[in-house]
Structures are given as C-alpha cells and as structure tokens.
N, CA and C atoms as an extended XYZ file, in Angstrom:
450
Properties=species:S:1:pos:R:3:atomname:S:1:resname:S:1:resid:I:1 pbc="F F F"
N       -48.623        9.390       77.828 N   UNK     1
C       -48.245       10.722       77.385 CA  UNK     1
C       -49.229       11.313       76.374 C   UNK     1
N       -49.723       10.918       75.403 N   UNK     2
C       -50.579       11.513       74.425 CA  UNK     2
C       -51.748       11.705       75.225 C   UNK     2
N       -52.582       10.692       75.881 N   UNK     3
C       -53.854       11.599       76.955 CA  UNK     3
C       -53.409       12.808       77.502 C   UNK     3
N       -52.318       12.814       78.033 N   UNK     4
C       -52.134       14.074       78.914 CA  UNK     4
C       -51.997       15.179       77.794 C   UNK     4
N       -50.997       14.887       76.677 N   UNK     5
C       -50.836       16.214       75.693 CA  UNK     5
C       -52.092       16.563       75.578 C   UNK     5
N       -53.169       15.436       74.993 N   UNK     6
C       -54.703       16.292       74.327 CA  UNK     6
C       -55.822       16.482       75.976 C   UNK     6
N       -55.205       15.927       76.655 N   UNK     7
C       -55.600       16.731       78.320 CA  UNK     7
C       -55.589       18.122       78.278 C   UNK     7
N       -54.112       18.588       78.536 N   UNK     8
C       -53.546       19.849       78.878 CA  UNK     8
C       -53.052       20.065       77.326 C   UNK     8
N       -54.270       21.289       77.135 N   UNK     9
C       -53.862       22.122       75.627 CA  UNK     9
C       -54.372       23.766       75.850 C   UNK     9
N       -54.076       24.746       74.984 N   UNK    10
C       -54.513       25.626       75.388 CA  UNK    10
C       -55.366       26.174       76.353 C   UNK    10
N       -56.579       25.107       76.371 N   UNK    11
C       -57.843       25.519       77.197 CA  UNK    11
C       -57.635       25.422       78.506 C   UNK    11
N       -56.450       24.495       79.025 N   UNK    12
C       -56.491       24.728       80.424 CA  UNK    12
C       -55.777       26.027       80.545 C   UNK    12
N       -55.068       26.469       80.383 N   UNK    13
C       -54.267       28.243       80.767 CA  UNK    13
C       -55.097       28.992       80.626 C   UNK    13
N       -56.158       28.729       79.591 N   UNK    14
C       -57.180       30.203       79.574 CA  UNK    14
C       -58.396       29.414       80.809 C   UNK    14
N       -58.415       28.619       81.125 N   UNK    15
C       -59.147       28.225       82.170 CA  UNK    15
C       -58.759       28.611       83.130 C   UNK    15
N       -57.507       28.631       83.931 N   UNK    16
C       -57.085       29.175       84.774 CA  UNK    16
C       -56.996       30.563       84.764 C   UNK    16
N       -56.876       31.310       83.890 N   UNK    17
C       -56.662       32.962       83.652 CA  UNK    17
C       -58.209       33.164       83.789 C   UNK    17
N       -59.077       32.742       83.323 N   UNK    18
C       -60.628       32.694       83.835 CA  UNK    18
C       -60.930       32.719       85.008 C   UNK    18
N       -60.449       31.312       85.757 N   UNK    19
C       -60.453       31.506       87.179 CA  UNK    19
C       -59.980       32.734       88.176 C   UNK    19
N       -58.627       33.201       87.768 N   UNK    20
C       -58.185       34.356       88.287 CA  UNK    20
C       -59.281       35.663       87.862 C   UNK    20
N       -59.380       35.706       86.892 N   UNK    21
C       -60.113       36.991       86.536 CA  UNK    21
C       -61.851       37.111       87.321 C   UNK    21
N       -62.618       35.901       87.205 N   UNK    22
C       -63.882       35.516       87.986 CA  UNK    22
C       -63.678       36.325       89.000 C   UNK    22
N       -62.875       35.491       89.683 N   UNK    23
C       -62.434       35.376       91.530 CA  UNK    23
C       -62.492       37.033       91.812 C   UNK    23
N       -61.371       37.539       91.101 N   UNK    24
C       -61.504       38.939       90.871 CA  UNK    24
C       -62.844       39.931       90.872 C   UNK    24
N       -63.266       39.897       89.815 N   UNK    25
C       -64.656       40.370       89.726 CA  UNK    25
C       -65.429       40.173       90.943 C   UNK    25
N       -66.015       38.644       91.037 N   UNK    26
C       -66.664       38.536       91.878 CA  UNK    26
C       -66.055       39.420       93.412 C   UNK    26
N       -65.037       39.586       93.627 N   UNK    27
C       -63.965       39.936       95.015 CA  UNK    27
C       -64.465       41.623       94.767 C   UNK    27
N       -64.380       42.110       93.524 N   UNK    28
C       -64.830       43.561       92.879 CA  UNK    28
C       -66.384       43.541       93.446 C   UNK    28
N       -66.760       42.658       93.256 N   UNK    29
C       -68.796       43.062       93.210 CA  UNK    29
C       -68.954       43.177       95.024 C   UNK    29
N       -68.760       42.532       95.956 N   UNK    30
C       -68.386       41.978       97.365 CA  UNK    30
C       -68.146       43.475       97.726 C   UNK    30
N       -66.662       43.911       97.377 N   UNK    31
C       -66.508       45.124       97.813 CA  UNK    31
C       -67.135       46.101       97.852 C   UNK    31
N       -67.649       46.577       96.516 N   UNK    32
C       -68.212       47.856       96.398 CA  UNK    32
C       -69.803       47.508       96.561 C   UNK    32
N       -70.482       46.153       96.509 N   UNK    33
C       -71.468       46.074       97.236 CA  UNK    33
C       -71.765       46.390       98.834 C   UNK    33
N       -70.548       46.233       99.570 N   UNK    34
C       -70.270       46.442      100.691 CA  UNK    34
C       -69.932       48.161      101.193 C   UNK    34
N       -68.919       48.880      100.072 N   UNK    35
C       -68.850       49.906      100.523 CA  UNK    35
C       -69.774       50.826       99.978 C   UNK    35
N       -70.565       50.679       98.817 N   UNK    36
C       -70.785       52.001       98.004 CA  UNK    36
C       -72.537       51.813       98.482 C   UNK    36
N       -73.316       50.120       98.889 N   UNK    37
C       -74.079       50.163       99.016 CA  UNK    37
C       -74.715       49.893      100.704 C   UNK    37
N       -73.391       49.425      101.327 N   UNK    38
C       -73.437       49.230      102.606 CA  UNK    38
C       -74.264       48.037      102.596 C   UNK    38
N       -73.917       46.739      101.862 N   UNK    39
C       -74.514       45.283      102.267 CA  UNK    39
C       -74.284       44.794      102.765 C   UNK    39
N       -74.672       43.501      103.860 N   UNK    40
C       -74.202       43.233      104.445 CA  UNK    40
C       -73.451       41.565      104.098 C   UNK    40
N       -72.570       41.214      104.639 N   UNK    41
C       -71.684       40.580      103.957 CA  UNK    41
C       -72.085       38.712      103.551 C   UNK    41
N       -73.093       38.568      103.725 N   UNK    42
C       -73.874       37.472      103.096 CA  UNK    42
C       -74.417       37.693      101.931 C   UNK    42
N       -75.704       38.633      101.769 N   UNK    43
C       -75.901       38.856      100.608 CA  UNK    43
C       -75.227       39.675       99.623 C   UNK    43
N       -74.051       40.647      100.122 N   UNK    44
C       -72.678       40.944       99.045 CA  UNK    44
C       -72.099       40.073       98.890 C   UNK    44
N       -71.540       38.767       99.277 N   UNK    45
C       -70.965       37.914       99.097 CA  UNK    45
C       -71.770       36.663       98.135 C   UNK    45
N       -73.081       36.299       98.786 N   UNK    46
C       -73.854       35.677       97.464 CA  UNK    46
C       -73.842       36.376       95.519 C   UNK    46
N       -74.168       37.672       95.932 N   UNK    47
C       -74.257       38.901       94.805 CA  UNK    47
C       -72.845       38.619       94.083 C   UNK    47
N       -71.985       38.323       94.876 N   UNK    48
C       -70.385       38.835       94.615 CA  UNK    48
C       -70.252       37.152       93.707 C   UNK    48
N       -70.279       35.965       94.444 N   UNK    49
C       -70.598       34.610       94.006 CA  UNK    49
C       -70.650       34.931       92.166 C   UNK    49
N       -72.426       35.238       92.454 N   UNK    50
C       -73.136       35.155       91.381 CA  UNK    50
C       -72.973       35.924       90.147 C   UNK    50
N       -72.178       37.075       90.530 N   UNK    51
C       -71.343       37.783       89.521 CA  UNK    51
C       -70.292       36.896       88.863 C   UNK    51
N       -69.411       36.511       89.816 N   UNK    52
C       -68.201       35.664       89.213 CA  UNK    52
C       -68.374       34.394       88.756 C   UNK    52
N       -69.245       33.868       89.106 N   UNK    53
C       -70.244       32.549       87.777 CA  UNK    53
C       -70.240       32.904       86.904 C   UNK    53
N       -71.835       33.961       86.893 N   UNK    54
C       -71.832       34.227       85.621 CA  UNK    54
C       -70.905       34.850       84.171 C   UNK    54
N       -69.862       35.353       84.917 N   UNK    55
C       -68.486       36.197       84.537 CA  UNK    55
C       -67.720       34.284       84.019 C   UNK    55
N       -67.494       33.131       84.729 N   UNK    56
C       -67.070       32.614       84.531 CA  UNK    56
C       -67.807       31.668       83.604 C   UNK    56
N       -69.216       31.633       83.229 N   UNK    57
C       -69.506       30.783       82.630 CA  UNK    57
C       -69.401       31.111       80.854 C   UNK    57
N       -69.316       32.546       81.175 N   UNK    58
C       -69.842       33.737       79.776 CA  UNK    58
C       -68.235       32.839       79.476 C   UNK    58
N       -67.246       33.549       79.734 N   UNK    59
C       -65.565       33.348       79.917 CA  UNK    59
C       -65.224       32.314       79.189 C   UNK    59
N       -65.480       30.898       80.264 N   UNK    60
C       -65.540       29.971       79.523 CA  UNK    60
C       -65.941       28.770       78.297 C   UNK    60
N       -67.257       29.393       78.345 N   UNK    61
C       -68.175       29.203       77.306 CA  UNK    61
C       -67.665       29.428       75.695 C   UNK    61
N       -67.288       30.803       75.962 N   UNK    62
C       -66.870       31.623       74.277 CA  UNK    62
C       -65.334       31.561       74.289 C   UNK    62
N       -64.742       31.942       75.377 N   UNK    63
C       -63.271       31.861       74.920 CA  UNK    63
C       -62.379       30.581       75.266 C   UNK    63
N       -62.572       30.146       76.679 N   UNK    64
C       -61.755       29.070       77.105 CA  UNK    64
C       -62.086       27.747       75.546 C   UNK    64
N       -63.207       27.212       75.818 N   UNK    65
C       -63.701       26.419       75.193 CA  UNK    65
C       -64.507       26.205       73.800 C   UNK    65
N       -64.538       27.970       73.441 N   UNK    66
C       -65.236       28.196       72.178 CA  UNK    66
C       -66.649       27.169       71.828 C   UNK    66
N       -67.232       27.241       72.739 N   UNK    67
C       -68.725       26.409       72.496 CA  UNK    67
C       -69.607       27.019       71.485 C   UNK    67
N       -70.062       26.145       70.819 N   UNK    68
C       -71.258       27.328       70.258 CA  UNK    68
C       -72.779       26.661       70.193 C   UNK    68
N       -72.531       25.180       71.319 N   UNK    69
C       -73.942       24.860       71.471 CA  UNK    69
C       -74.801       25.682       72.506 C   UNK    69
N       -75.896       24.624       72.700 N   UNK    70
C       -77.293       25.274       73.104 CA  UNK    70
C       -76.958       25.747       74.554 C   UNK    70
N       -77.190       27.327       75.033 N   UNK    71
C       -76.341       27.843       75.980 CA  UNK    71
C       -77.209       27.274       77.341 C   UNK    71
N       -78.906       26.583       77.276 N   UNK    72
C       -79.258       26.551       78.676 CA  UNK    72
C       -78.886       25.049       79.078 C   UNK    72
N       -78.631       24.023       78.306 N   UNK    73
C       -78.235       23.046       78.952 CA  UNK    73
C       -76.823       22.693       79.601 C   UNK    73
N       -76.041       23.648       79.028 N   UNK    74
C       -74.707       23.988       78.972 CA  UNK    74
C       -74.369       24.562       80.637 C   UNK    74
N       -75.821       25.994       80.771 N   UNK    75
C       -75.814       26.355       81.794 CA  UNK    75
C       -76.283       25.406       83.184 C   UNK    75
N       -77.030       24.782       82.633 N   UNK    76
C       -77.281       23.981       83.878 CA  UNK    76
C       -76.609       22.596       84.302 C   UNK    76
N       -75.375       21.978       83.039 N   UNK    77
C       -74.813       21.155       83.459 CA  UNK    77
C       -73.717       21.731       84.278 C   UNK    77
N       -73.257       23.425       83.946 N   UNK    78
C       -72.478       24.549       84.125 CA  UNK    78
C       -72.346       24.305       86.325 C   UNK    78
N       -73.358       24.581       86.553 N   UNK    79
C       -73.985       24.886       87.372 CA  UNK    79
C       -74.057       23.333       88.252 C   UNK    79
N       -74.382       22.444       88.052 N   UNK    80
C       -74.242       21.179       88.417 CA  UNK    80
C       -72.580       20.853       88.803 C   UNK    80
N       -71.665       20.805       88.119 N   UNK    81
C       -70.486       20.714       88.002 CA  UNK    81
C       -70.189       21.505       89.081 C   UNK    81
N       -69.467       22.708       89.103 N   UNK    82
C       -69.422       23.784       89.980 CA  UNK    82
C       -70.150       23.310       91.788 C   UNK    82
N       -71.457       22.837       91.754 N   UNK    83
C       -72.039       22.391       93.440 CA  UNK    83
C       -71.209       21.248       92.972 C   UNK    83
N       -71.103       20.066       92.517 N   UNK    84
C       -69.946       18.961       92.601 CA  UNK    84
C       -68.629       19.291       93.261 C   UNK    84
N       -68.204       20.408       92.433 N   UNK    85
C       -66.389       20.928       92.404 CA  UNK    85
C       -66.737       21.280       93.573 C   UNK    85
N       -67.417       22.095       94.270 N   UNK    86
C       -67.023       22.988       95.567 CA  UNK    86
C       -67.672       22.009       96.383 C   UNK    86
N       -68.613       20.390       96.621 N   UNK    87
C       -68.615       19.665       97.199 CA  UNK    87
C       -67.467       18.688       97.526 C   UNK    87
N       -66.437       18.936       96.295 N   UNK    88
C       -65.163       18.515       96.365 CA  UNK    88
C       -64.307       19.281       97.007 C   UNK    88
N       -64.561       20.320       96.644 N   UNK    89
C       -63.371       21.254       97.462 CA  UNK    89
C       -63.514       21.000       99.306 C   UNK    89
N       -65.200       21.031       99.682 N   UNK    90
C       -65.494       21.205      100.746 CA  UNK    90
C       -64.734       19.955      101.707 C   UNK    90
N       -65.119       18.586      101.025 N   UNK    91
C       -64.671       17.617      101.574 CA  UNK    91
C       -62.902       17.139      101.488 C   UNK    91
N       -62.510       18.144      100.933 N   UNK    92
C       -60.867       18.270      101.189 CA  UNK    92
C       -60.421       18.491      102.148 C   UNK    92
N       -61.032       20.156      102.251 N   UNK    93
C       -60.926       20.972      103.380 CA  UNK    93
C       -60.985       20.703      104.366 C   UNK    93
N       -62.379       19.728      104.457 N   UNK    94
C       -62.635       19.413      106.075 CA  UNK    94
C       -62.144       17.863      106.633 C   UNK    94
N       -61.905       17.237      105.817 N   UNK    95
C       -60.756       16.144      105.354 CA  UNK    95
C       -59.006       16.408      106.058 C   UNK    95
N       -58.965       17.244      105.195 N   UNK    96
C       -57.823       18.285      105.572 CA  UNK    96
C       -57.464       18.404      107.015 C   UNK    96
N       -59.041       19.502      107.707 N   UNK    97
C       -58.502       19.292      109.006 CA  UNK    97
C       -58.998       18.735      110.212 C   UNK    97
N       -60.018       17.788      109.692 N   UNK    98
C       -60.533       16.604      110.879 CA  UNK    98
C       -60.041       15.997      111.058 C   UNK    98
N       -59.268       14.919      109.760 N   UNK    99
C       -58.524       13.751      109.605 CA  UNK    99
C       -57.124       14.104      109.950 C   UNK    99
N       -56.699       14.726      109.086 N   UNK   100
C       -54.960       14.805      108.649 CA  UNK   100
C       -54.718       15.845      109.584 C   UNK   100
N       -55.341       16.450      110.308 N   UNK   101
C       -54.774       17.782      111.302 CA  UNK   101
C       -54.015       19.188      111.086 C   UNK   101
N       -54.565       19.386      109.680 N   UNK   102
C       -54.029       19.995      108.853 CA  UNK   102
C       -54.289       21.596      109.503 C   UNK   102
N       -52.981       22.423      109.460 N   UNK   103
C       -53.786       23.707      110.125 CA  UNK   103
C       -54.784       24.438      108.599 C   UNK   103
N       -55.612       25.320      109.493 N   UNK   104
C       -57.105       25.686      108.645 CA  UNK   104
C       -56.884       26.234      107.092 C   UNK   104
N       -55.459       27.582      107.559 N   UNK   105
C       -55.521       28.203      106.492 CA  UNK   105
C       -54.865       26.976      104.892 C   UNK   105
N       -53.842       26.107      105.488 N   UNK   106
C       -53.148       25.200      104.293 CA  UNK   106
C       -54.051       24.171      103.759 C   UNK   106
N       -55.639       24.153      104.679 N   UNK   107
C       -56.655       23.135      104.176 CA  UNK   107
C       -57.298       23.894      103.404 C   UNK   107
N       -57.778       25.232      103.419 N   UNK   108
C       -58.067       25.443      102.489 CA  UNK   108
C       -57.640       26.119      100.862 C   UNK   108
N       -56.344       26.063      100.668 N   UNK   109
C       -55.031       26.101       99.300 CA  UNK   109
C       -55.575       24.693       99.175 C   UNK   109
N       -55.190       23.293       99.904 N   UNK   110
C       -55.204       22.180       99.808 CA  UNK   110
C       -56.909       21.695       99.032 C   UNK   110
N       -57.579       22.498       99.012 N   UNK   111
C       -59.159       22.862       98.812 CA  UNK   111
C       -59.081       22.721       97.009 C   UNK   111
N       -58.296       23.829       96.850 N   UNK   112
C       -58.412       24.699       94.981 CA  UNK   112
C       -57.776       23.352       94.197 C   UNK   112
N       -56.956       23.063       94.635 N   UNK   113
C       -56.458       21.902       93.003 CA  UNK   113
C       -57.598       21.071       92.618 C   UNK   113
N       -58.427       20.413       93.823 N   UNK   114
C       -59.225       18.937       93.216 CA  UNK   114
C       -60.600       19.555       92.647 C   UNK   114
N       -60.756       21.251       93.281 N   UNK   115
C       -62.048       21.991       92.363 CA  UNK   115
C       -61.661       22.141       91.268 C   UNK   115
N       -60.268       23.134       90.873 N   UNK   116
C       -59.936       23.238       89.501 CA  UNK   116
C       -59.496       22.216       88.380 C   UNK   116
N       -58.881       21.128       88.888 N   UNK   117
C       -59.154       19.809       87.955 CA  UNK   117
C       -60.234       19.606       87.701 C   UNK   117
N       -60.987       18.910       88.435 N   UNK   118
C       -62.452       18.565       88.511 CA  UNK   118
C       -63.312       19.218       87.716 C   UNK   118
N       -63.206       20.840       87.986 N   UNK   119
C       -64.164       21.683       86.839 CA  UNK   119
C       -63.506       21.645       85.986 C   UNK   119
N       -62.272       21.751       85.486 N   UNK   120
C       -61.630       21.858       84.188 CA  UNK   120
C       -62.047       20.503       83.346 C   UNK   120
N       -61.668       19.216       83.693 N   UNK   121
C       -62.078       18.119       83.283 CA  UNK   121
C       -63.810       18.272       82.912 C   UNK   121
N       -64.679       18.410       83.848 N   UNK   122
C       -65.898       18.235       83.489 CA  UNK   122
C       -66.576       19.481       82.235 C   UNK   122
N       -65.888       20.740       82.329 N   UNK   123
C       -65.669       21.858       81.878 CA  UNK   123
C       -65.631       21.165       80.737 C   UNK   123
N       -64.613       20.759       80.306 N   UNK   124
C       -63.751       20.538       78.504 CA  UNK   124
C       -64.757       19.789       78.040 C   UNK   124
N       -65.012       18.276       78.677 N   UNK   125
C       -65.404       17.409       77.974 CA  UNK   125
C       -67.042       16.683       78.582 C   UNK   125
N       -67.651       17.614       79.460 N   UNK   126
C       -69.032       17.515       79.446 CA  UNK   126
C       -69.970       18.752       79.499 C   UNK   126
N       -69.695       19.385       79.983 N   UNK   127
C       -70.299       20.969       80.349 CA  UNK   127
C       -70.114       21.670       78.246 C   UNK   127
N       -68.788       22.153       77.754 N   UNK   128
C       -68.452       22.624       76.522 CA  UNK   128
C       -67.847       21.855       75.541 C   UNK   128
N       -68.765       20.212       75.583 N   UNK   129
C       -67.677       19.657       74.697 CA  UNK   129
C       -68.417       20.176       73.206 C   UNK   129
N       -67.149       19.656       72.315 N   UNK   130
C       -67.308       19.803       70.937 CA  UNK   130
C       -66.586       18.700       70.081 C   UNK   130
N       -66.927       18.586       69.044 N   UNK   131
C       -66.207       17.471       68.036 CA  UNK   131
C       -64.489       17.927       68.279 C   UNK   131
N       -64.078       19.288       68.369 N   UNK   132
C       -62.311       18.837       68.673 CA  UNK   132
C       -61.520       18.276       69.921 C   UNK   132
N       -62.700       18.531       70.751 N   UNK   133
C       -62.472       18.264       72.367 CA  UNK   133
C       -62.697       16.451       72.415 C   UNK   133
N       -63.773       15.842       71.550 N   UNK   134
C       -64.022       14.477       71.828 CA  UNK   134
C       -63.296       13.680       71.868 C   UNK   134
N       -61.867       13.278       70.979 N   UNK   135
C       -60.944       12.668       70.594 CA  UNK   135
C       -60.581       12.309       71.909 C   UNK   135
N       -60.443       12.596       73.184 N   UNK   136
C       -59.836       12.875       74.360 CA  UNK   136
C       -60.774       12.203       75.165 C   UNK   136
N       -62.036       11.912       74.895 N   UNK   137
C       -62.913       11.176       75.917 CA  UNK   137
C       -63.040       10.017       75.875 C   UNK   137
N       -62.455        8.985       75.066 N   UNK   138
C       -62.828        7.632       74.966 CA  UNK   138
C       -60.880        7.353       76.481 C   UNK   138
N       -60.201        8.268       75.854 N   UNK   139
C       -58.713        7.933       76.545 CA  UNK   139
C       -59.359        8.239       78.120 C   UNK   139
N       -60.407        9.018       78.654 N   UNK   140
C       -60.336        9.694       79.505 CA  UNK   140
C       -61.519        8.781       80.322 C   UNK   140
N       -62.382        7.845       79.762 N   UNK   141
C       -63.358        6.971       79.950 CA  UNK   141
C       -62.554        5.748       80.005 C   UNK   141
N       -61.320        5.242       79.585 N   UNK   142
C       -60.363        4.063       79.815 CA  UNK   142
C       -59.626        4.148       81.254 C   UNK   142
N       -59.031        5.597       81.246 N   UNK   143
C       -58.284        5.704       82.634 CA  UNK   143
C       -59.205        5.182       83.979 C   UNK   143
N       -60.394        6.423       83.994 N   UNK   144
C       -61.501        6.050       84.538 CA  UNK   144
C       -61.747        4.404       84.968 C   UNK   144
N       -62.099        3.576       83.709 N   UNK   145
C       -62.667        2.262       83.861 CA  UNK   145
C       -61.469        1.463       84.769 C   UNK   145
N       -60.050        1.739       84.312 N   UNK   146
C       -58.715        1.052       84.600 CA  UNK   146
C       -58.657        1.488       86.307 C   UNK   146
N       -58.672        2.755       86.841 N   UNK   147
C       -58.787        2.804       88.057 CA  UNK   147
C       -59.934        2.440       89.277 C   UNK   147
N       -60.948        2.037       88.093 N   UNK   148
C       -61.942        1.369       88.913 CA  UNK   148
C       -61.979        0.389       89.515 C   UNK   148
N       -60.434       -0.810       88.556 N   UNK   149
C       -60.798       -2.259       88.959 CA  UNK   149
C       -59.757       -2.458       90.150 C   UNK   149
N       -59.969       -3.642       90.839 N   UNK   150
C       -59.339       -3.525       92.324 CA  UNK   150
C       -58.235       -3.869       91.709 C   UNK   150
C-alpha cells in the first residue's frame, strides 16, 4: 500500500488531463491542417502528432511534474519513452488481434492503458524526476527485481 500511495499522487490526474488535452490539440492541428490548408492526411497527421508532443512535453514538464532540470536531456529521454510506450501500445494491439482474436476496434482501447502506465511511470521517475519524486524509486526498483525472479 504505501508504494502505490507515493505511486498514484497528484501527478498522475494532471497526467492524464495532459493526455486528454494533447490528444485534443494535436486532433485541433490534423483538422484545420486538413481543412484551412488542404493537407493531406499523413503529413497533417504527422504535423498534428508533433503538435501534441510538443504540447505534451511543455504540459508535463512544468505542470504535471514541475521539473526544473536541464530541458534537452529531459527532451530526448522524453522522446525515447513515448517510441517505447507506443511500441507497447503497438504490440498490444496486434497481440490483441492476432493472438486473442480480439475484434480491431476493442484492441485498440485495449492499446491506451499499458502506453499510459508505462509513460506515466517512466514520465515521474526517469524522464522528470526530482528529489520529491525519488523516495518512490528504490520501492519501484524492488517490485521490478521481485517480479523478475522465477
């Protein structure tokens, strides 16, 4: 019980309200790249991506996680994490419906939990950690070691 309390503390709800708001934006840039500039829906959709990153990294950076270290290593562990999470998401999905026969649209819902853990976890305590966030990584490096052994 105490890992999980200093797990789940403020920062995950504004992590998730991040996520919603990104998704958004980026869904905002897509559109009106599409209608106002007539793109076509690869590179509005990359454009649209790369909006809602950067929307999510600004987001999480200053408010979710209140970081105030060095912003390019941050960005590129940022960025690392994220191709991980959506290499996770991917292999759910298609997990989902090669293996388990899952129909398409419930594989990919079945997709978002193991990205948004995954980034949230790597988020808190490698991407924006800080001295109040650390307390939580030695508990979180035990679970880890404990589920490793057969």
């Amino acid at each position: 019980m105490p890992f999980q309390r200093k797990l789940l503390d403020a920062s995950a709800a504004r992590f998730l309200l991040v996520g919603v708001v990104n998704t958004l934006f980026g869904l905002l840039v897509i559109y009106a790249l599409k209608w106002f500039l007539g793109m076509g829906d690869a590179v509005a959709n990359l454009l649209g991506y790369l909006c809602g990153l950067s929307l999510s990294f600004l987001l999480n950076s200053r408010w979710t996680f209140r970081y105030s270290g060095p912003r390019l290593p941050a960005l590129v562990k940022f960025l690392l994490v994220i191709g991980l999470a959506y290499g996770l998401n991917l292999a759910t999905v298609l997990g989902a419906i090669h293996v388990l026969r899952v129909d398409t649209y419930l594989a990919h819902l079945l997709g978002i939990p193991p990205y948004t853990i995954f980034s949230y976890v790597c988020s808190r305590f490698l991407v924006f950690k800080s001295p109040h966030n650390q307390e939580c990584v030695p508990c979180l490096s035990s679970v880890v070691k404990s589920s490793a052994r057969p």
